[in-house]
Every structure is written in C-alpha cells, then in structure tokens.
C-alpha positions as CSV (number, residue, x, y, z in Angstrom):
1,X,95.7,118.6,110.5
2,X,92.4,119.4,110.4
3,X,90.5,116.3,110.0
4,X,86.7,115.9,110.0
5,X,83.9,113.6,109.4
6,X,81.0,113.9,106.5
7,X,78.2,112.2,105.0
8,X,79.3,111.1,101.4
9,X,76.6,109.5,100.6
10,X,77.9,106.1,99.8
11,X,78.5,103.3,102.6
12,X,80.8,100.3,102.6
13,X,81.2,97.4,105.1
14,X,84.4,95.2,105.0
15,X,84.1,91.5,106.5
16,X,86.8,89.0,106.5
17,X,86.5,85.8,107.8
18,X,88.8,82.7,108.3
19,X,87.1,80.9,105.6
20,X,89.3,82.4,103.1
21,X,86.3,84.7,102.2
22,X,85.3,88.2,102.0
23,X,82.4,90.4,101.8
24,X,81.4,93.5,100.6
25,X,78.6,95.3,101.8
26,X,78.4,98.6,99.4
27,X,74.9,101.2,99.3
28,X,75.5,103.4,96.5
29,X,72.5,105.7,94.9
30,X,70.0,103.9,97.0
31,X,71.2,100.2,95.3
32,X,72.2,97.3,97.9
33,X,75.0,94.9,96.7
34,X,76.0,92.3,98.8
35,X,79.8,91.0,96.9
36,X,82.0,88.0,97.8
37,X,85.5,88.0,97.5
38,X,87.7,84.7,97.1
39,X,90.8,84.8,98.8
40,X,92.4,82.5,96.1
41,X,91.1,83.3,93.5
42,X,90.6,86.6,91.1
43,X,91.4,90.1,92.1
44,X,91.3,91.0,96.0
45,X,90.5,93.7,98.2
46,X,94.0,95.4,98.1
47,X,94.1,95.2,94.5
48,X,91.0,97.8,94.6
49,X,93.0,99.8,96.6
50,X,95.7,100.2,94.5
51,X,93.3,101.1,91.5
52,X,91.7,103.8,94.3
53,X,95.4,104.8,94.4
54,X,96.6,105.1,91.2
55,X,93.7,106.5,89.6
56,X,94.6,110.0,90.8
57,X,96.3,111.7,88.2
58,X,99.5,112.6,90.9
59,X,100.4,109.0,91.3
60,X,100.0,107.9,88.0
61,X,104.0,107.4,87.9
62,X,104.4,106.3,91.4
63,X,106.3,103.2,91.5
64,X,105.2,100.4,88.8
65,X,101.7,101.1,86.7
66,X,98.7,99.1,87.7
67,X,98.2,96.3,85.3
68,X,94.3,96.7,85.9
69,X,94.4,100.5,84.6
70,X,94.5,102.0,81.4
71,X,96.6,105.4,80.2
72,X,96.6,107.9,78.1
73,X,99.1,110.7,78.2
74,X,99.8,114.5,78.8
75,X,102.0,115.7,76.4
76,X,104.0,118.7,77.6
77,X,105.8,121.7,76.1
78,X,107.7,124.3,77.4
79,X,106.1,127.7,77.4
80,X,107.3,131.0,79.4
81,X,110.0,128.1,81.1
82,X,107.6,125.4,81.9
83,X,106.5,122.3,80.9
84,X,102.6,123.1,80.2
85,X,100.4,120.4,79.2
86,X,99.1,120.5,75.3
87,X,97.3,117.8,74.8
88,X,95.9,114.7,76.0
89,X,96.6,111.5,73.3
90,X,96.6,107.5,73.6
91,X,99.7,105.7,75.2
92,X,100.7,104.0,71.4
93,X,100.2,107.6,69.9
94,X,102.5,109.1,71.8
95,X,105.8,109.8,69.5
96,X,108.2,111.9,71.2
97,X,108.5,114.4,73.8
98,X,107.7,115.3,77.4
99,X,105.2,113.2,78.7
100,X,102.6,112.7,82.0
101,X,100.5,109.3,82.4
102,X,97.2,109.9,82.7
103,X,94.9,107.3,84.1
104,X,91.0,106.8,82.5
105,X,89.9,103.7,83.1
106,X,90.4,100.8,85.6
107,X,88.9,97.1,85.3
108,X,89.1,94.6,87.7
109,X,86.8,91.7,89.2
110,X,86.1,89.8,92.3
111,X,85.6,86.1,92.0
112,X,82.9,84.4,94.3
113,X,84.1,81.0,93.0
114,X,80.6,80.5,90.8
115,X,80.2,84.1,90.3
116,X,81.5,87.1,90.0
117,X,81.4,91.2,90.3
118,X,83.1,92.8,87.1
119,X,83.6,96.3,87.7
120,X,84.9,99.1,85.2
121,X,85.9,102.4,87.0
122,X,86.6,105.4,84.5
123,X,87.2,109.2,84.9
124,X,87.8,112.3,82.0
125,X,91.1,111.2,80.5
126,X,92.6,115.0,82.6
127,X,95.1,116.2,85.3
128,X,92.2,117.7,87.2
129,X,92.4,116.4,90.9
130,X,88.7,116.7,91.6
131,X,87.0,114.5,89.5
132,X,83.5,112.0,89.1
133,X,84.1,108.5,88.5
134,X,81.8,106.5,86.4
135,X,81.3,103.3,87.9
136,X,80.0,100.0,86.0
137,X,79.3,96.8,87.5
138,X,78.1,93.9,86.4
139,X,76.6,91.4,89.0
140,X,74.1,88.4,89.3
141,X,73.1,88.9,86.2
142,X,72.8,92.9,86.1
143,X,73.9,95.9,85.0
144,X,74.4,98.9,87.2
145,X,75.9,102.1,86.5
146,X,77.3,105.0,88.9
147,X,78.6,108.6,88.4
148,X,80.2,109.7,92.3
149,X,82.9,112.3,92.8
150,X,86.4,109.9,93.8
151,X,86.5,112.2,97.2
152,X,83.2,110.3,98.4
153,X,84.1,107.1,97.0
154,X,87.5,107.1,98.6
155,X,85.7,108.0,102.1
156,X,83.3,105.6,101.4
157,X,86.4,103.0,100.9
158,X,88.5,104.4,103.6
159,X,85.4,104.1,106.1
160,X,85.6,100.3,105.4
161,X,89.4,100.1,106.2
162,X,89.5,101.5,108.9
163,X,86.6,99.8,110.8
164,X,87.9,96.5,109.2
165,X,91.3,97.4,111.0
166,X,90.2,98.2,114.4
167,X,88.0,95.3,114.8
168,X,90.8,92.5,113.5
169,X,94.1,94.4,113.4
170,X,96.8,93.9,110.4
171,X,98.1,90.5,111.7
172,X,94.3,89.4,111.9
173,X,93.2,90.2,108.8
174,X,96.1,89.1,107.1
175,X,94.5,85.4,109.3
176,X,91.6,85.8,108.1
177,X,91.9,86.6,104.7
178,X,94.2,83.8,103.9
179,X,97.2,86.0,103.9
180,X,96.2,89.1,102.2
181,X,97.2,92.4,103.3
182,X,96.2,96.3,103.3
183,X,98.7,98.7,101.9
184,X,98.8,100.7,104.6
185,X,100.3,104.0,102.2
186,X,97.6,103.9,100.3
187,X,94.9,103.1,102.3
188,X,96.5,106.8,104.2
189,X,96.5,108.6,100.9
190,X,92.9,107.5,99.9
191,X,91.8,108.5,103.7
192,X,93.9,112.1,103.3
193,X,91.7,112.6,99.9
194,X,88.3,111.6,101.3
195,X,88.9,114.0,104.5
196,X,90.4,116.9,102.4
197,X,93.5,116.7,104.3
198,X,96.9,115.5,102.7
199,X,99.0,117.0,104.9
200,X,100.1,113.1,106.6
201,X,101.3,112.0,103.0
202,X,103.4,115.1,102.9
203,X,107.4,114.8,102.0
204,X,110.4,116.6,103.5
205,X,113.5,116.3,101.6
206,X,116.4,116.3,103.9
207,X,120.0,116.6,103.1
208,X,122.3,114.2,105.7
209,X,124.3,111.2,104.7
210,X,123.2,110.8,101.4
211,X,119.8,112.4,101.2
212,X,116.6,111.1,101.0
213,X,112.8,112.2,101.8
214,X,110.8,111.8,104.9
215,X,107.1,111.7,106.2
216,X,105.6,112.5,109.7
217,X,105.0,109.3,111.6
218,X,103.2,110.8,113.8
219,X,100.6,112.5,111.3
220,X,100.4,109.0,109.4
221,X,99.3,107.2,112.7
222,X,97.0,110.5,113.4
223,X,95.1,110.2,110.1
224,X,94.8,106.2,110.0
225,X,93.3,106.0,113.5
226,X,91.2,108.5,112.8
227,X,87.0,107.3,112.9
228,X,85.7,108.4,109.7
C-alpha cells in the first residue's frame, strides 16, 4: 500500500470522557465549533460514521440502508451487454427495472441535552466517486454552510479516529463513552478513501468448503494504525 499523509484542510478532535459525554472539536473554512455529544441521548459518533460510509455511492447497498440518508435511484438498461445507467429518478418513482441506490442527502443531529447540532450532509444525486459534499449545520443559534470534497472530510474524520483510538483503545472508549463503539470496517474504508488507498478493503473470493470472500488482515491493521 502506498499510504501517505496530507493537509486537507479541515481538522477534527475526538474526546470521550467517562461522563457519558463527548466532544467535537471541528475547524472547517476558518469556522471553530466546539459540539457536545450525549451518550444517551440523540444520534452518536458511530452513527456519523455510518452516514460517512454509506454516502459513497459503492456502499449504498451494503448491508441495511441508513435510516438517517435519503435515495434516489440509478436506473439501468442494457446496452452493448451491460447494464448502463439512464437516468437518475426518486425512490417512489421508480416503477420497474434494474436499479442502483443512490445516496443524496444525510440528516442527523447530536444532542447536548439542552442543545443541539443539526447537521444536513448532501452530494449530486450521481455514481461519481469523487464528489463535494455540502454541509449545513445548525448550532447555538446559527447557520453555517460548507462545500468540501468527501476525500478531505473523510481524512479529516479518520484523523479523529485514529488519535481517539490510540490514546483510549476500543475497550476504553467503549468506557468512556457509556458503551458506544467505532465500527472498525468503516472507520478503514473512510481512512482507505481519505489516503487514496483502498487496497486494505480489498476482497478475494475463494473457492474451499463452501466459498466465501476474504480480506487481508494484515493490510487492515496496516492502514488503521497508520498516523494520518
């Protein structure tokens, strides 16, 4: 792998503590926020993550949808012997035919338990893989809007992880947060994109006793260690 640091331009700081609180640090266009995070309450951490995750067009079908993202749909036909999209149309438009989800926008908030940070994350309703996102956030009482490619975001994000990780460690910040927990596959995807290097969330289909797909451990524990 060929895996190297950058400036993107944005910086984050994750900070759990056994409170059952966290904060988030986040400098973005030259605005400071300072964010809270209830434990108990409202969306968490790992929820963001998943939105990170599932906004990229290629996981859009991974597993079950986000609840906190809305879709639209590819619709496909086959020209010269391949499925080609057509046209991009709403979910309930959709009729019948070959289909791709396509995620546009996400909405999710973080509770301070008196306040809160509602954020709206949107991108062009495409299949491109490099792509802006528009970022809208709404906090003590003001409006601030964003438009950062999802590369630097996803560093920026990644960044925080990983630093968060190799001060407490999983089983400490699952302590300190009151029991929540990083996805660890897609905090490595997310860290794969913002580095330009995917070749850790790679597959290999393999053939004995029944078949299945595999990744390369050692790659995975390369790319999450690495010091962004």
């Amino acid at each position: 792998m060929n895996l190297q640091k950058r400036d993107c331009g944005i910086y984050m700081k994750l900070v759990p503590y056994g409170g059952g609180w966290t904060d988030v640090y986040l400098t973005i266009s030259g605005d400071k926020h300072y964010f809270i995070i209830s434990d108990v309450l409202g969306d968490q951490f790992d929820d963001f993550l998943s939105i990170l995750y599932h906004l990229y067009p290629d996981n859009a079908g991974d597993e079950t949808r986000s609840q906190n993202i809305d879709y639209k749909v590819a619709r496909a036909e086959l020209i010269d012997g391949e499925y080609q999209t057509v046209e991009i149309v709403d979910v309930d438009k959709a009729g019948l035919g070959v289909f791709r989800d396509i995620p546009w926008k996400a909405h999710f908030s973080w509770d301070e338990e008196g306040n809160a940070s509602v954020w709206e994350l949107e991108r062009d309703p495409t299949e491109d893989l490099d792509f802006k996102l528009r970022i809208s956030i709404d906090h003590n009482e003001k409006h601030y809007k964003y438009s950062v490619r999802y590369a630097d975001f996803c560093y920026a994000v990644a960044k925080a992880c990983t630093e968060a990780l190799k001060k407490h460690g999983f089983t400490g910040y699952h302590r300190a947060t009151y029991t929540q927990d990083f996805n660890v596959r897609y905090l490595l995807f997310l860290k794969g994109v913002a580095l330009g290097d995917l070749e850790a969330c790679k597959l290999t289909y393999y053939e004995e006793k029944g078949a299945g797909e595999t990744s390369d451990f050692s790659k995975e524990l390369e790319l999450l260690l690495f010091d962004m």
